[in-house]
N, C-alpha and C positions, 0 to 999 in steps of 0.2 A: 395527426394533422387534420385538423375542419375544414370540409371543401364545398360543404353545404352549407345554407341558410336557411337551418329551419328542417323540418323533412322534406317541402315538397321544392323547393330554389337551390340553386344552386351559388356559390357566391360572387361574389362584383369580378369578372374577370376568368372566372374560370369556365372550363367546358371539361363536359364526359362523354366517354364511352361504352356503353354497356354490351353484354351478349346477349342479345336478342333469344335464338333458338340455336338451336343444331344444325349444323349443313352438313358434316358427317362426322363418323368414330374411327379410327383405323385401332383396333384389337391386337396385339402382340404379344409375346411371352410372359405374360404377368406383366403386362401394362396396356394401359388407355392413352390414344389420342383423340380429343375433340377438339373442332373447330369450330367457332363460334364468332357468325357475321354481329355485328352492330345493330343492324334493323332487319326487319322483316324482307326475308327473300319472298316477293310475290313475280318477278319474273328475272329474269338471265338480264335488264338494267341492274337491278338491282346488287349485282354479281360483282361490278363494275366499283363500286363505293367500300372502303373501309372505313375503320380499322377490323382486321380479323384479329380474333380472338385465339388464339392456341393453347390449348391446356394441357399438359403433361401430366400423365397421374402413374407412379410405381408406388413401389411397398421396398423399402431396404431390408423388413423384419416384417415379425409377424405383429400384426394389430398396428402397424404402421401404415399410414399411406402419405405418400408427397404429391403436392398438387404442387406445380410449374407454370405461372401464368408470363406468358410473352406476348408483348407486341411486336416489335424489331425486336431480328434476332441477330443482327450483323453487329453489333458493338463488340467491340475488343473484351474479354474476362482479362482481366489484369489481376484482379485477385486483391485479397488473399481470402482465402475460403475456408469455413468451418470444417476441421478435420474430422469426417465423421463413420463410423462404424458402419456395420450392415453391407448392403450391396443389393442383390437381389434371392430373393426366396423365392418358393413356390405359393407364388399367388396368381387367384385365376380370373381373369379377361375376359368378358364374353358380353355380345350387343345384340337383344333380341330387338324385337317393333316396336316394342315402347321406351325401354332403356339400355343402358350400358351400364354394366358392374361390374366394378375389383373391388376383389376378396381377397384379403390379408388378415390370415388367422379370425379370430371372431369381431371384425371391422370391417364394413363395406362402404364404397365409395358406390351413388347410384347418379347416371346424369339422365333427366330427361330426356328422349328422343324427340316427341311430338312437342305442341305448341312453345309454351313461353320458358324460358329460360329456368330450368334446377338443378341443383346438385346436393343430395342430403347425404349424410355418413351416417351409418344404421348399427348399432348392434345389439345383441340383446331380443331383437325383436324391437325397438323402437329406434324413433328417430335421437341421435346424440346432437347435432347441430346441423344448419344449412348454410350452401351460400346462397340468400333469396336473390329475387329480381332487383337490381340495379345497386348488388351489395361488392361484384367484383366489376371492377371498371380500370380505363386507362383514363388518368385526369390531365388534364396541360392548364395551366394557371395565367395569368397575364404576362408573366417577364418571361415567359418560354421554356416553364420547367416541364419536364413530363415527368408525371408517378402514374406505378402499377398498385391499385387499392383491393383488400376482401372487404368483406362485411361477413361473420359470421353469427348466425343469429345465435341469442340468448334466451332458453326457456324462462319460464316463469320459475323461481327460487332459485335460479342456479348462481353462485358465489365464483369470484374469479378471485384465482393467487398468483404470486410470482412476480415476474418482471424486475428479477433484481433483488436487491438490498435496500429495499425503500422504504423510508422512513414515517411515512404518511399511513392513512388507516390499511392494518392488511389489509381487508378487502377492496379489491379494485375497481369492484365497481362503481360508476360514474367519474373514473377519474383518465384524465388527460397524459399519457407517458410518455416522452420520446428516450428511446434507449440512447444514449449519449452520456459516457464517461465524462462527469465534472468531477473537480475537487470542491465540493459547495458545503462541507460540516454534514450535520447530522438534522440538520432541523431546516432543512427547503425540501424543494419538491427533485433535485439533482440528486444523486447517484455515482458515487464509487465504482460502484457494481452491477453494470448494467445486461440484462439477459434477454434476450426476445425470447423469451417463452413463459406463457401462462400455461396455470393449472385451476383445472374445475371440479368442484364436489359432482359433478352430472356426469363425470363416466371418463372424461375426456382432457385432452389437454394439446397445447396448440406452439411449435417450434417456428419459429420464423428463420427462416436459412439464410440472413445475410448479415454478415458482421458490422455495416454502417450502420448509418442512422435509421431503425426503426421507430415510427410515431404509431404507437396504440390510442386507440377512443373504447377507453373499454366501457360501453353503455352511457358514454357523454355525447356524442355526436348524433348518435341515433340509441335511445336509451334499451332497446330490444336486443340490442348487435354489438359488438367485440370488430372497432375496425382497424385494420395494421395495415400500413402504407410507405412504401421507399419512392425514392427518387430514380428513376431510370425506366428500361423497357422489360424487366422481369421481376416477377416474384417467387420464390419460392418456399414454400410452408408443409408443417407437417400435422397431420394429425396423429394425437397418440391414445389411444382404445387406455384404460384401465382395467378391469370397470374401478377400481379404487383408485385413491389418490396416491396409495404406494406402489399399484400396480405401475401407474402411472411413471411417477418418477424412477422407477426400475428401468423402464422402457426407454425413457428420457436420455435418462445417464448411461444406456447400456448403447444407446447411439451417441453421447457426445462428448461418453468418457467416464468413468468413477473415480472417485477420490482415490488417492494412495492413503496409505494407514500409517498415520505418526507413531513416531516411536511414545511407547510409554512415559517418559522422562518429560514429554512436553506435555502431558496433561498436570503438572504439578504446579506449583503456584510460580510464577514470573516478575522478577522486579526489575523495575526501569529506575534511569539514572534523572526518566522525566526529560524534555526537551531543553529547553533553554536556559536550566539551574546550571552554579555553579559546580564542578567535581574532577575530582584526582580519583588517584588510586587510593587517598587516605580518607575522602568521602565514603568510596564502594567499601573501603573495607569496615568501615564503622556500620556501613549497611549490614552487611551480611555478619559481622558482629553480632549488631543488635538482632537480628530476626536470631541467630541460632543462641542465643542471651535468652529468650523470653521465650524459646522452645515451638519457633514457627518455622513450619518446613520450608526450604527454598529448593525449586529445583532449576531454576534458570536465571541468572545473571544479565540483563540486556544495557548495554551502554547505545547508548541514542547519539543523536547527529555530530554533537562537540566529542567525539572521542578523537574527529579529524580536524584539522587546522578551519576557521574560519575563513571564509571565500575559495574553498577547496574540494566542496561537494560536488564529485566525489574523487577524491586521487587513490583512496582506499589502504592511507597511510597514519600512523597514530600520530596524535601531536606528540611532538617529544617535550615539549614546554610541560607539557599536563603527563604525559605519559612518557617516561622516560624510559621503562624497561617494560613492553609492553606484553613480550615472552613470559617474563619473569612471572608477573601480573596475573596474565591467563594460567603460570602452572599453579601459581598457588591458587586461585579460586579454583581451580579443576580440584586441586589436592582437599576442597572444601566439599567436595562430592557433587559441583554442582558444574553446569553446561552455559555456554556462551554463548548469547547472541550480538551482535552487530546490526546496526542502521546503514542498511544503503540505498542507493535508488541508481534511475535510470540515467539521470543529467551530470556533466560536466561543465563544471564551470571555467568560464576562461583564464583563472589564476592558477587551475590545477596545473600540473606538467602535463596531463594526458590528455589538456587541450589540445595542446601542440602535438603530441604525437598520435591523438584519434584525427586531427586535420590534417595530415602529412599522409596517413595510409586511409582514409576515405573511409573512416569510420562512423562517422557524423554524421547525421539529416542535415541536407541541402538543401537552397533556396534553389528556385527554378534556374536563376542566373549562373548555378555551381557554385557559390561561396557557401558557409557553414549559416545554416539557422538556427541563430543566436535572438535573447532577448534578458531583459533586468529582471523580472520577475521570479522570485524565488532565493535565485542566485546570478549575482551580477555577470551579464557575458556567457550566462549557459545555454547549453547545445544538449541535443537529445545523441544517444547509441543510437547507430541503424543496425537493429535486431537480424532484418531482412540479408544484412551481409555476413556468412557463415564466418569470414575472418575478423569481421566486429567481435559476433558472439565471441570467438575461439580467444580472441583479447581482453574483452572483460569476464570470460570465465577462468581467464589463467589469474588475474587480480585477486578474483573469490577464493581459489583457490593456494593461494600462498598464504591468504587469512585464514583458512583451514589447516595447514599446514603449521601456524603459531599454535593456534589450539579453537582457533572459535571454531563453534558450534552449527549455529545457523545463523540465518539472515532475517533482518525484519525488511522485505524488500517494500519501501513505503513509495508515495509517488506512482508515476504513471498513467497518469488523467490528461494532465496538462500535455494533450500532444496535437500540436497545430495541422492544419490542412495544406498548408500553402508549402508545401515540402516536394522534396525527391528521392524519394526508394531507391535504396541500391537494386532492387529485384523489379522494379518498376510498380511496386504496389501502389494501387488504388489509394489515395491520401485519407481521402473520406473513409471506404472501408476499414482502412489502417487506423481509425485513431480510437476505437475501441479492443480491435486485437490485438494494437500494439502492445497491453498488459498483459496476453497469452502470451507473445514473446521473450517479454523480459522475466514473465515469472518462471516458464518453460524451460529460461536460458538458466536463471540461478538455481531450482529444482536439479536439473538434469548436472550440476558441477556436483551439488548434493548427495545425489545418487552415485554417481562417479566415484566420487570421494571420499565418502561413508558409506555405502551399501544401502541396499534397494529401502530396506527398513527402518533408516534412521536420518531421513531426511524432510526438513520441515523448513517452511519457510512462516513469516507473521507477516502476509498481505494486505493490501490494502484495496489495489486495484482489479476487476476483471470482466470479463463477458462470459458467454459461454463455452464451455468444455474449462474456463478454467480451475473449477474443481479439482481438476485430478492434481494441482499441488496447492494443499492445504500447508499452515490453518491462514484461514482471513480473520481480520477486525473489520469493527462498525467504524474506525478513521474519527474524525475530530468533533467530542463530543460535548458539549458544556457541563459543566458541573451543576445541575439540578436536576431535582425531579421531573421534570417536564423529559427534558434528554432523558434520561435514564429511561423512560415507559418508548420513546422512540429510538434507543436504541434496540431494546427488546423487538421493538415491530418489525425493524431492519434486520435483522438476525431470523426470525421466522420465517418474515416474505425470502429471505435468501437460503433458506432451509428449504423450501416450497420452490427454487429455482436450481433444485439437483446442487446444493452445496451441502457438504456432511460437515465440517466442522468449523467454528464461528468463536469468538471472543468479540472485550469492547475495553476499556478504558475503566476499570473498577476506580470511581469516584468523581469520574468526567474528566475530559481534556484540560480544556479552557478554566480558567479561574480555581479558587479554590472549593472543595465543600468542606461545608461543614460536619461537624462531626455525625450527627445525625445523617445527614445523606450518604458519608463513607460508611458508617455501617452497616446501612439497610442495602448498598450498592455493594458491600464487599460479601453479603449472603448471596446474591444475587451471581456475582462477578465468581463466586467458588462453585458453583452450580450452574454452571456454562459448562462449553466443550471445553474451551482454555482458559485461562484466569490468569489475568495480568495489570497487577499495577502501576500504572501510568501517567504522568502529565505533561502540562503545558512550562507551566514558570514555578512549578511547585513541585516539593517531593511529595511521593506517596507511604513512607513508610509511617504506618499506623498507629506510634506513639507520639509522631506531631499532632495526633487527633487528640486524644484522650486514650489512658491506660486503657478504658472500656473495649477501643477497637482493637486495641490488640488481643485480648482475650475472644472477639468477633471474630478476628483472622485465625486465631489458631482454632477454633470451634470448627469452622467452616472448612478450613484448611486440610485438617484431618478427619474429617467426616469426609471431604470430597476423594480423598486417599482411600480410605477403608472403603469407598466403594467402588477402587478401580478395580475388580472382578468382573461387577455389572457396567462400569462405562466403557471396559474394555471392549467388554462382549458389545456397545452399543455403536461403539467405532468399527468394530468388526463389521459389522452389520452397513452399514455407511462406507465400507469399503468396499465390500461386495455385492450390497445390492443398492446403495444411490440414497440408499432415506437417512436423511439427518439423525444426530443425534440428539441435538435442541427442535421438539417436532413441535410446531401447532396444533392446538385441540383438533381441531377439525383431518389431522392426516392420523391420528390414529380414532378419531369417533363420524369417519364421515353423513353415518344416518342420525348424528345425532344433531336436529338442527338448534339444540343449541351453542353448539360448540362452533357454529360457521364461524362467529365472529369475534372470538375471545382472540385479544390481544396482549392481555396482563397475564397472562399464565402458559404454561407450555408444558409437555409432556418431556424428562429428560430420560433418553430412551424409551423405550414401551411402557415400563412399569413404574413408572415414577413421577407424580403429579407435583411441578413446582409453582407457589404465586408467589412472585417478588412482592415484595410490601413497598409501596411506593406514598407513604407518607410518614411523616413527624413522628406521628402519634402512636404508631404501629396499628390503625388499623386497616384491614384488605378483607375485599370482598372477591370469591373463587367461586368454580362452578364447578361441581360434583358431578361425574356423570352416573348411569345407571351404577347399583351394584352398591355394596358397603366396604370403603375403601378406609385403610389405617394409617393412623399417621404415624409417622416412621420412626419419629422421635419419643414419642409418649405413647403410642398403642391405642389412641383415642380412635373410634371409630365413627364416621361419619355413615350413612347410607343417602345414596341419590336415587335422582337424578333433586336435582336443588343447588341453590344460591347458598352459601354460607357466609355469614360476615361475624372473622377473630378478627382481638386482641392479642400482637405477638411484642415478646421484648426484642433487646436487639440478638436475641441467643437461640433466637426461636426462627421457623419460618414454614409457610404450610409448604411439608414435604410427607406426601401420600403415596402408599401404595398402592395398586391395582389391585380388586380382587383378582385372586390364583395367581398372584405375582410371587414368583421364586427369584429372589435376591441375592447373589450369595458379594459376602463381606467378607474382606481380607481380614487377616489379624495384624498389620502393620499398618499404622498411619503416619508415619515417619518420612518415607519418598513413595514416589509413582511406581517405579519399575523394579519391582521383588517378584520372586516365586512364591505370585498368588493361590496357588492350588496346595501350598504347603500345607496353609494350615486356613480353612476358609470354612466361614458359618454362610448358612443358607438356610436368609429368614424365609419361613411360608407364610402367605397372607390368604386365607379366605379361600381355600381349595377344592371346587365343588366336589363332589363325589363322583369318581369314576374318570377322573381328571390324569392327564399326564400331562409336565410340565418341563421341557428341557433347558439345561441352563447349562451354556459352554464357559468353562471360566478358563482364558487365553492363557497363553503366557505372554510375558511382556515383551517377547520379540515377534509375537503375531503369529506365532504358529499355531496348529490346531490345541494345544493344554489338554484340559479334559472336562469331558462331556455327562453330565449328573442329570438324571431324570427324575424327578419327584413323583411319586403315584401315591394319588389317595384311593381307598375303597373304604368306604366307610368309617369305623374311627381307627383306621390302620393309615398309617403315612411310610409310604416307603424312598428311600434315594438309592438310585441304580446308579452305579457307571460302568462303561467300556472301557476304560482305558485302564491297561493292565497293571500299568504302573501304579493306579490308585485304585483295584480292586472294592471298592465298596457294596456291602448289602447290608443298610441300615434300617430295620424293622422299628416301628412305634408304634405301640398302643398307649395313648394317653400319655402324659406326663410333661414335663415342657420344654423338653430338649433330650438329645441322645448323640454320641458322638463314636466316632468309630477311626483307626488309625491305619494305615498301610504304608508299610517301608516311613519314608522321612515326610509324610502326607496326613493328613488328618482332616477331618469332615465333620462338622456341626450341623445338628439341624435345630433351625431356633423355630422353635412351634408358636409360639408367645399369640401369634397373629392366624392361628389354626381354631 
């Protein structure tokens, strides 16, 4: 939100508050308090006059620190509030003559004592950001709203990420955000996925502590500054030290939560029934037919919104018109080797029966006056779950779970945005705050029947909605995307900027929601859409199976299909990694090359995993232009070697797609590409690329129920290549000098080393 005109005006109607200087510090256990008058104290009148300024500064972690800005501090907390990690550490407190600093790990918080108003955060030996003179204030506007404002300043080059799933240029600089869950498609400037937290390539990165409506000016307002602003008499924010971007979002995600780790079987390919096409059970089975006809792996079966009666969303009942035996159905796809999803969401409509029975036991959001808050849109007569009421949840997770109990699988919990202000909490929550946490509840709610119901490892949801901490239940989609090239380069944007907001794993709509594409765009989106975290075919009024395109894309889908297969050893280990320490698996150039500035701004290409360069081709004609970082990196497909740092501009068919390895990137590749979830370590090659000498390289290749597998070291010395492991079970000590491959076997296991790239 703009509250100025200009740098030096303020605008028609508004007034500020700023902190002047220091009146005092009171030091504490590993925490700072400052107080901070408005104007210049020049005598005890002066004492007389506010607003005071109160700043709260802790550390919950190390290289954490929380700054608490209050004006009143008598308002009711109604909640609901960001559940977050940490607590307190040993961090040290201390106020000489000229300042005040806390210290939290290698992060300091320094405030001015003497004249005019500072506060900078320091590590490294230099400054990371400030909040300058007249950048933290209390605003009140003409209709009588009060906001708590920062300003934190912006060095010279430094790159702002984050803030969600948004669609518009990663980089945030110069742009206007308010965190505010809409349902708006994929191509405005709204938000599915809305996060108060940026990340910066300059060391740092910045948590904004309140689940309502955050409005960032990230360098539009004041183009030097980063300013975030709510409505009320507190702010609270945090800052998070890196010095890296991954340092960073480790730290992030280890206060506001880490993904859980999907089970193996849903990184396989996904088909939909599509939204609003016609289908039976003799449509889905000619699907799944045809894919295992033309030898294309399926590992998930989704039926979409009409699997239940029309005007019914959601009673969580099959139509029997269309689905007559809806058991029977599910055994036999299961007996197909393949897993169930379901379409649900959060709304009831008033035709369902669980109108009348969520309105009878007070399960419903309420108007202020007590009756059900109901409207047309969507679904005629719908009412929102009150998540907030523990016997709501305990009633739509008994629903989920008698769909579990038939045999589906998981849920694509879609919806969620659409949640109005004008309500009444069973727990009394805050409306405003509530209406972007309300998608941590309802995702929390289906997650946790999941976990219950399948075990800690095999629960997965296809989200749509969330803020922060909602990570910890994957996977998300990019939601309603058009079917062209334009979409398709923003949905990529939307998937990174939310990869850079502590989410690890992400899918879109392979060929666009809306409308249909054409063949050319299905295929050049269906390389793209098998080289994501999830890959799912989906639409609007159209099916997506790929021999309505042309024969071409089916031979596209099975290419991609089973290459994205053979390397669930490496995506595995890349979710692992995204499980435990918070960094995506679809990364932006810029979070694994942050010194290299040319990668700040690449938005058509992305890192999947550490070692693996992908550019989706985003035209007709197949040709894309990619940016090589330093090093001589190969392509994975052909063995072509490029060397960077440089621009390169192919020519790819539709069978092709620049897919690069890292140099000293150790790969290792299943020998099945038939489904996701085998005993990968059976029999697994492990390409080397480019392994400097005197190199050791470790590469864990999982098992598919997440548990630790085994762990293979590659060492070169010279023109000797060796692969170690520890694990007993697969004893290996495979010795190479020269030649282009060597293979070594223990018990019902076997190890390849493919040199080709040495």
């Amino acid at each position: 939100m703009k509250f100025t005109d200009g740098y030096w005006l303020l605008r028609e109607g508004v007034t500020a508050a700023y902190p002047a200087e220091v009146l005092d510090v009171e030091v504490g256990d590993g925490t700072l308090t400052v107080h901070a008058p408005t104007q210049p104290v020049r005598h005890r009148g002066d004492l007389l006059k506010g607003p005071l300024v109160t700043i709260d500064c802790t550390a919950p972690m190390p290289d954490v620190i929380g700054v608490r800005v209050t004006h009143f501090a008598g308002g009711e907390d109604r909640g609901p509030s960001f559940a977050l990690a940490g607590g307190t550490h040993a961090a040290v407190a201390e106020a000489g003559a000229e300042e005040a600093v806390l210290t939290s790990g290698g992060l300091s918080l320094h405030v001015g004592l003497r004249g005019a108003w500072s506060m900078d955060f320091r590590a490294g030996g230099r400054t990371l950001t400030s909040s300058p003179g007249k950048g933290m204030a209390f605003m009140e506007t003409a209709d009588g709203r009060h906001y708590v404002r920062e300003q934190l300043r912006l060095n010279v080059g430094t790159s702002v990420y984050g803030l969600g799933e948004r669609f518009g240029p990663l980089v945030k600089n110069g742009q206007s955000v308010d965190v505010w869950n809409a349902d708006g498609g994929t191509s405005s400037e709204q938000a599915y996925k809305n996060v108060p937290f940026y990340l910066t390539d300059a060391g740092y990165g910045v948590f904004v502590d309140d689940p309502g409506k955050v409005s960032f000016e990230v360098g539009s307002e004041q183009v030097s500054r980063v300013g975030f602003s709510v409505e009320g008499h507190t702010l609270q924010y945090y800052v998070i030290h890196g010095p890296t971007p991954k340092d960073i979002l480790r730290r992030y995600t280890a206060l506001t939560g880490r993904p859980a780790l999907p089970p193996a079987w849903s990184f396989g390919l996904w088909l939909s029934t599509s939204f609003t096409t016609s289908y039976d059970e003799r449509t889905v089975t000619e699907f799944t037919d045809g894919m295992a006809e033309r030898g294309l792996p399926l590992s998930v079966f989704h039926f979409d919104c009409f699997w239940m009666r029309e005007f019914n969303w959601c009673d969580f009942e099959w139509d029997p018109r269309v689905f007559p035996d809806p058991r029977g159905m599910l055994r036999r796809l299961k007996e197909r080797g393949l897993n169930i999803s379901v379409w649900i969401n959060p709304y009831i409509a008033q035709r369902s029966p669980l109108f009348a029975e969520g309105k009878a036991a007070g399960y419903l959001l309420k108007r202020p006056d007590g009756g059900v808050w109901q409207w047309d849109l969507w679904q005629p007569g719908m009412a929102l779950v009150d998540f907030t009421n523990p016997d709501a949840r305990t009633w739509y997770a008994a629903k989920l779970t008698a769909l579990l109990d038939m045999g589906v699988d998981c849920f694509k919990t879609d919806f969620g945005e659409r949640v109005p202000t004008d309500v009444v909490y069973f727990d009394g929550s805050d409306p405003e705050r509530m209406h972007n946490y309300y998608s941590f509840l309802y995702n929390k709610t289906v997650f946790d029947v999941l976990r219950t119901h399948r075990g800690e490892g095999d629960a997965v949801v296809f989200a749509r909605s969330a803020t922060a901490g909602g990570q910890q239940f994957p996977v998300h989609w990019g939601g309603d995307c058009e079917s062209t090239w334009e979409s398709m380069a923003e949905s990529l944007r939307g998937g990174l900027s939310l990869g850079l907001s502590g989410f690890g794993f992400w899918s879109h709509d392979i060929g666009g929601f809306e409308g249909l594409p054409d063949a050319d765009l299905f295929k050049r989106w269906t390389a793209f859409g098998m080289l994501s975290s999830h890959s799912r075919l989906h639409g609007s009024s159209s099916y997506r199976v790929p021999w309505l395109f042309d024969e071409e894309a089916v031979d596209v889908l099975r290419t991609f299909t089973r290459l994205k297969l053979s390397l669930m050893p490496y995506l595995y280990q890349a979710a692992y990694q995204a499980h435990t320490e918070g960094v995506a698996m679809m990364r932006a150039m810029v979070l694994e090359f942050p010194d290299d500035p040319g990668c700040a701004h690449l938005e058509r290409q992305y890192m999947l995993g550490g070692d693996l360069l992908v550019a989706p081709v985003f035209s007709p004609t197949g040709e894309v232009s990619y940016y090589v970082p330093e090093g001589t990196w190969t392509h994975f497909s052909t063995g072509e070697r490029v060397t960077g740092p440089r621009w390169v501009r192919e020519t790819h068919d539709y069978l092709s797609i620049p897919l690069l390895a890292r140099p000293g990137a150790a790969i290792p590749v299943g020998a099945r590409a038939d489904r996701p979830d085998v005993a990968w370590a059976d029999d697994v090659t492990v390409r080397v690329f480019q392994p400097a000498d005197g190199s050791r390289t470790t590469v864990r290749v999982p098992r598919h129920d997440g548990s630790a597998g085994t762990v293979i070291t590659v060492v070169r010395d010279g023109t000797t290549l060796r692969a170690e492991s520890s694990d007993t079970t697969f004893p290996w000590g495979v010795e190479v000098v020269g030649g282009p491959s060597a293979r070594a076997a223990a018990g019902t296991g076997s190890l390849t080393l493919d040199l080709s790239g040495f």
